[in-house]
matplotlib code that plots the C-alpha trace (Angstrom):
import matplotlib.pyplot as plt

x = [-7.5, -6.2, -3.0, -2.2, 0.9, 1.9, 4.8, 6.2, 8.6, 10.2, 11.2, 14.8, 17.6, 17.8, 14.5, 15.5, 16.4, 12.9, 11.0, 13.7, 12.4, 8.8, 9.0, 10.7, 7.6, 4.7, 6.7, 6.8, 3.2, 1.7, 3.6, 0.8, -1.8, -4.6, -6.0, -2.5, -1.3, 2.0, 4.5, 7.4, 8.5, 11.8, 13.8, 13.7, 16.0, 16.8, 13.9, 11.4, 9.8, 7.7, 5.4, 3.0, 1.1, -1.3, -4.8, -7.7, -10.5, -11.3, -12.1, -8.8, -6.7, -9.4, -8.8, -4.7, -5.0, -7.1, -4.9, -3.1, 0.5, -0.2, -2.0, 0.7, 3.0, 1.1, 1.2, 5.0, 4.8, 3.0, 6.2, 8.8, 6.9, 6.3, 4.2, 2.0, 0.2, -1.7, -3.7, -5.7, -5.1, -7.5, -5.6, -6.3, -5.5, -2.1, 0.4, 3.9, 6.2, 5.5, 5.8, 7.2, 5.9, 2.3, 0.4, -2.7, -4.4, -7.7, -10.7, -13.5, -17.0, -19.4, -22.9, -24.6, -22.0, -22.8, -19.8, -19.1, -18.3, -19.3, -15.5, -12.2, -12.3, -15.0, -16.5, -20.1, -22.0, -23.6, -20.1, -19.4, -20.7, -22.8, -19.7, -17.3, -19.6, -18.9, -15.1, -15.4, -18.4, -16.5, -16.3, -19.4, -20.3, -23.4, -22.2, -19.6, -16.2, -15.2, -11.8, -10.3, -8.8, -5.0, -2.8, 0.2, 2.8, 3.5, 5.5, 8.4, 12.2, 14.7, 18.1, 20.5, 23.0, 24.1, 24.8, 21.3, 19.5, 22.6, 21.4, 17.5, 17.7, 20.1, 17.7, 14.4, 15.8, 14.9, 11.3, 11.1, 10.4, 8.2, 5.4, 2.5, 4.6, 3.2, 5.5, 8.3, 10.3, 12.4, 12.7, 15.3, 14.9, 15.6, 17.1, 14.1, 13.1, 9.4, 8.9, 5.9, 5.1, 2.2, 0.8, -2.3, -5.4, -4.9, -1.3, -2.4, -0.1, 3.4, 2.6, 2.8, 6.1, 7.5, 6.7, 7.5, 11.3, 11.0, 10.4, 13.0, 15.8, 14.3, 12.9, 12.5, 10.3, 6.9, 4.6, 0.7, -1.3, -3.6, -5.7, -6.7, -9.0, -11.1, -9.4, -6.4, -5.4, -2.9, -0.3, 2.5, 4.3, 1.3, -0.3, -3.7, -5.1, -8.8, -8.4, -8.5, -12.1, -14.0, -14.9, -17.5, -17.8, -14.3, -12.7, -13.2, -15.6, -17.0, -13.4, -12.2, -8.7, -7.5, -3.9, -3.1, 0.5, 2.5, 3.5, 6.6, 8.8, 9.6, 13.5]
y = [-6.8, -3.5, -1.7, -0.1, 1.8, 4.0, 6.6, 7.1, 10.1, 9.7, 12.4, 11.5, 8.8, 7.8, 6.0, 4.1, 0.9, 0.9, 1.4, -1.6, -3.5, -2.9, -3.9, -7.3, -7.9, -6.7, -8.7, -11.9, -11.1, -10.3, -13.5, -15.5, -13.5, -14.9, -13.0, -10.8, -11.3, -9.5, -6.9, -5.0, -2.6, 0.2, 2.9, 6.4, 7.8, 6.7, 8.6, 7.5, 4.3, 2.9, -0.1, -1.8, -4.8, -5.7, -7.7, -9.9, -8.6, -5.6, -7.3, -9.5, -6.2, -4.5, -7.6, -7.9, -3.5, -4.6, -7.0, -6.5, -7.0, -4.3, -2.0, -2.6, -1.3, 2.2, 2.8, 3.0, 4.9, 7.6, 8.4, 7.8, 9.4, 13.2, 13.0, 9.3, 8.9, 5.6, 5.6, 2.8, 2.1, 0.6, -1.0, -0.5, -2.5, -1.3, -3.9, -4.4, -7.2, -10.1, -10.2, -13.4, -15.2, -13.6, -11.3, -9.6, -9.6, -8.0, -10.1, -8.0, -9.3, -10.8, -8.9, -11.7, -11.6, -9.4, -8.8, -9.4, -5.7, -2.8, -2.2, -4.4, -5.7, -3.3, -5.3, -6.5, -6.3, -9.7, -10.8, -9.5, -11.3, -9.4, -9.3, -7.5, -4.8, -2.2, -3.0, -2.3, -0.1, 2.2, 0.1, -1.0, 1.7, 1.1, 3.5, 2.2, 2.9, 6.8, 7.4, 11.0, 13.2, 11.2, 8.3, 6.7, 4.2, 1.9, -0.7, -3.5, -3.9, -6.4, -5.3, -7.9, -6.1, -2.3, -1.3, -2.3, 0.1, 3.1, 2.4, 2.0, 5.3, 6.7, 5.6, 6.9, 10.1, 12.8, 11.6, 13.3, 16.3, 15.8, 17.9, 17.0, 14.9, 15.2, 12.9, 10.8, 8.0, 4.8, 2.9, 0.4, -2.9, -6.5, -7.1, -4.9, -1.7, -0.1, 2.6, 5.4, 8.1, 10.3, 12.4, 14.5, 14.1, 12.0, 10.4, 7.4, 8.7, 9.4, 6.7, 4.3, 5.5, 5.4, 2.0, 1.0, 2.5, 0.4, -2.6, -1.8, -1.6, -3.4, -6.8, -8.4, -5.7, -5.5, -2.4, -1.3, 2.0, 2.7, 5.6, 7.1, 6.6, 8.2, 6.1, 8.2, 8.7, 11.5, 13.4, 13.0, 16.6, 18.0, 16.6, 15.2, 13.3, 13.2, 17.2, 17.0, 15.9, 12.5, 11.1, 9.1, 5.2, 4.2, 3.5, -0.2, -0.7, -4.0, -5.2, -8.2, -8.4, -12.0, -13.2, -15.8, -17.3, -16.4, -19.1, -20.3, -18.4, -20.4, -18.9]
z = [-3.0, -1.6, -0.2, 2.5, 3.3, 6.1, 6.7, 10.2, 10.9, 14.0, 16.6, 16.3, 15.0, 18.4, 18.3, 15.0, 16.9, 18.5, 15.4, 13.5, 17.0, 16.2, 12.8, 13.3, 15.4, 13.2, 10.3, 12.4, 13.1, 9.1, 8.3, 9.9, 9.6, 7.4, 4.5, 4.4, 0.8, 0.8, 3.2, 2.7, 4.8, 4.4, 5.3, 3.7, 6.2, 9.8, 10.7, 7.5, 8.1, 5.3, 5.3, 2.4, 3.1, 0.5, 1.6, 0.5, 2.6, 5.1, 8.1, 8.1, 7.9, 10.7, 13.3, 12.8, 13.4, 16.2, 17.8, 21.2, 19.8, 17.0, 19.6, 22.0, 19.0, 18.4, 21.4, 21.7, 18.1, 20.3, 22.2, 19.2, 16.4, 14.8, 12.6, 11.2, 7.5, 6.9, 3.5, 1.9, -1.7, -4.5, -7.3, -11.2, -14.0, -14.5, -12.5, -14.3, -12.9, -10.5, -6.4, -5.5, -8.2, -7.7, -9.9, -9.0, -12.5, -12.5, -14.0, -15.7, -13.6, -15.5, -16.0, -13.8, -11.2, -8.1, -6.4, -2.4, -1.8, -2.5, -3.9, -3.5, -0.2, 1.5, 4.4, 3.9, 7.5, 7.2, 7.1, 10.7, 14.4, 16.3, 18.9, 16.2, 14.6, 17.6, 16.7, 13.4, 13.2, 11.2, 7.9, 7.5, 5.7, 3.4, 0.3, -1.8, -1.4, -2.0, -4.2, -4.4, -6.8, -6.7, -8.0, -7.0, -8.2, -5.3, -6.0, -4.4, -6.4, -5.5, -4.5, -3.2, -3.1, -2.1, -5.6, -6.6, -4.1, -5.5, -8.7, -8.3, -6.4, -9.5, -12.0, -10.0, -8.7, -11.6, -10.8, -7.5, -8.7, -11.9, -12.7, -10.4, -8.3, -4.7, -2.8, -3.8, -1.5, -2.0, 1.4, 1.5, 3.2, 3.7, 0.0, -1.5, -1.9, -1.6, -4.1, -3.1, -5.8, -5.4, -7.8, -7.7, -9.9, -13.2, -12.8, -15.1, -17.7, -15.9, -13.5, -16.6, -18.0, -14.2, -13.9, -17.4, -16.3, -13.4, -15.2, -18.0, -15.4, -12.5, -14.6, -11.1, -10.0, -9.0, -9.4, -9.6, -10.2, -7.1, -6.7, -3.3, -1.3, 1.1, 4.2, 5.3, 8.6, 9.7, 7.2, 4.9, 6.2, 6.3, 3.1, 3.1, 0.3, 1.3, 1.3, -2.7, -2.7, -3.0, -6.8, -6.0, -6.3, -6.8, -10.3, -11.4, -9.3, -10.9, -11.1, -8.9, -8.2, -7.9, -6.8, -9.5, -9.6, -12.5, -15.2, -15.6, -18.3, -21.0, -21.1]

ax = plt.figure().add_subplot(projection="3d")
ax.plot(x, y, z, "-o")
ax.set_aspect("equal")
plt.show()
């Protein structure tokens, strides 16, 4: 399993309808899309869009980016947007909360087991026909996966109602500018809210306490730790991840992350 989540800052409010028109169909469309195993999307501002959609396997996230209605979508985000960040995300052990009744629980690999990628989700090229590889060419890479030197908190909260998003954004808001916080943003959408925090180099530490807060006042909250990786395309207001430097194979690399469904509570 791995995330990823973009950023799109438009030009101007007045292109907020086109972007709220896009998403209903890219929703619609990641709905029925195989090997997708969870969206949310949100508004930071009326010119801060946010998306996360969480997946199974590489080349299922490569052929729905590769599709005509998605392409036909960028191409519209060409005239409506300033600036674009998409980043891909693997996940670490740390995962507080459930997401519709699913957990993503990581299972240590056994010494005997070899696992299908070279890290969560990386494609393996005798998994592609010889009429996709020029497609997607650019991931089948033969290293493993490079991570770089930053984590993040990302995670989705529950908010039925306007007072829940006031308070979520209450309760979050003296984290914005925490020591080695990068970027910060609560996006507010269809009775949710997507939570982004970005901190460079070891955030493992804060990261925990933010999404043990989370948790505390959020109890039907979901969040995970990811760390960076070295799949980023544009900028977050001129901020570049892959800029602070690659750390090799990733973190966990002999880690599987399964989605299980979470028991029923006994209360």
């Amino acid at each position: 399993m791995f995330a990823i989540t973009t950023r799109n800052k438009l030009r101007s409010r007045r292109f907020a309808v086109n972007m709220l028109w896009a998403w209903r169909r890219i929703r619609r469309q990641l709905g029925r899309t195989r090997g997708m195993l969870a969206y949310t999307t949100g508004m930071a501002s009326l010119t801060e869009f946010v998306t996360l959609s969480l997946w199974e396997k590489e080349i299922d996230m490569f052929l729905f980016m590769s599709s005509e209605d998605h392409l036909d979508m960028m191409w519209n985000f060409r005239h409506w947007t300033d600036s674009f960040w998409s980043m891909r995300w693997n996940p670490t052990a740390d995962e507080f909360g459930e997401w519709n009744n699913t957990i993503f629980a990581c299972a240590a690999a056994g010494p005997a087991r070899t696992p299908a990628y070279p890290g969560p989700g990386y494609l393996d090229s005798g998994e592609v026909s010889e009429q996709l590889k020029p497609l997607l060419r650019q991931i089948m890479r033969p290293e493993g996966p490079q991570t770089v030197e930053a984590h993040a908190v990302i995670g989705r909260i529950a908010t039925p109602a306007p007072a829940a998003v006031w308070r979520l954004k209450r309760a979050l808001s003296p984290w914005q500018a925490g020591p080695g916080m990068l970027r910060f943003s609560v996006a507010v959408g269809l009775g949710e809210c997507m939570l982004v925090a970005i901190w460079q180099r070891d955030g493992a530490e804060p990261a925990r306490a933010l999404m043990t807060q989370v948790t505390k006042r959020f109890p039907s909250s979901w969040t995970m730790r990811f760390q960076a990786t070295d799949f980023e395309v544009g900028h977050w207001d001129q901020l570049r991840l892959r800029d602070f430097g690659a750390r090799g194979a990733a973190d966990g690399a002999e880690t599987v992350i399964v989605p299980t469904r979470a028991q029923p509570s006994s209360g």
